[in-house]
C-alpha positions as CSV (number, residue, x, y, z in Angstrom):
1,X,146.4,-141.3,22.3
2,X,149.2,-143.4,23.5
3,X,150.1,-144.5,19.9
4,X,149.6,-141.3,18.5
5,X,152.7,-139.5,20.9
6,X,154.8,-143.4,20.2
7,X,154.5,-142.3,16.1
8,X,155.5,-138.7,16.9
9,X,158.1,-139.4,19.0
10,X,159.4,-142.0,16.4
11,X,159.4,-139.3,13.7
12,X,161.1,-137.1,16.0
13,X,164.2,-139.5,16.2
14,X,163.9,-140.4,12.6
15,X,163.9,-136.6,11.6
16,X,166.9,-135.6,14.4
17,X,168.6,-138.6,13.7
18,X,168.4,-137.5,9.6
19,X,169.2,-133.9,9.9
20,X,173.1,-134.6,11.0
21,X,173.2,-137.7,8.8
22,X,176.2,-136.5,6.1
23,X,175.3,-139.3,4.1
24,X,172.2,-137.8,2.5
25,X,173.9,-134.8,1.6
26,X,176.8,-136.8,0.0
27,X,174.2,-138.7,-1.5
28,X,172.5,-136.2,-3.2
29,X,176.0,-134.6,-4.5
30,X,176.6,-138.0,-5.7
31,X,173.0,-138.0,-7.8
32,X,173.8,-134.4,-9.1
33,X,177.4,-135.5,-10.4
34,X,176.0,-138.5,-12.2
35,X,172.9,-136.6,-13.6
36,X,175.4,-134.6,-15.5
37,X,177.4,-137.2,-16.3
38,X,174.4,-139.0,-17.5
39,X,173.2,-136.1,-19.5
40,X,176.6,-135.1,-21.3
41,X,176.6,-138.9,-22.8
42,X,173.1,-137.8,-24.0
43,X,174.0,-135.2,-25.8
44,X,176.8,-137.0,-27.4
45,X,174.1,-139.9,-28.4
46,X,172.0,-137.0,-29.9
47,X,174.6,-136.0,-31.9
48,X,175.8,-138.9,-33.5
49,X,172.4,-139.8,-34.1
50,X,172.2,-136.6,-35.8
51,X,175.1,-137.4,-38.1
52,X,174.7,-140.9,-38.4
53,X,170.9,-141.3,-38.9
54,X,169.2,-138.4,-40.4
């Protein structure tokens, strides 16, 4: 019982603590900025493998 309520109350804190945390958003605008960084130099690849090699 007892280490059932120390796990909750430790996902509690982790959750609160999380919630007000700025740097996961920032971290996930960060991701979504790359990502389409990352998939514009993809379709350039695409292309000049288009032109290049077929």
């Amino acid at each position: 019982m007892l280490k059932k309520a120390f796990l909750s109350a430790v996902l509690l804190v982790f959750v609160f603590l999380s919630s007000g945390c700025g740097t996961l958003y920032k971290g996930a605008q960060g991701m979504k900025e790359g990502a389409k960084e990352d998939w514009a130099w993809l379709k350039k690849s695409d292309g000049w493998f288009k032109d290049n090699l077929w």
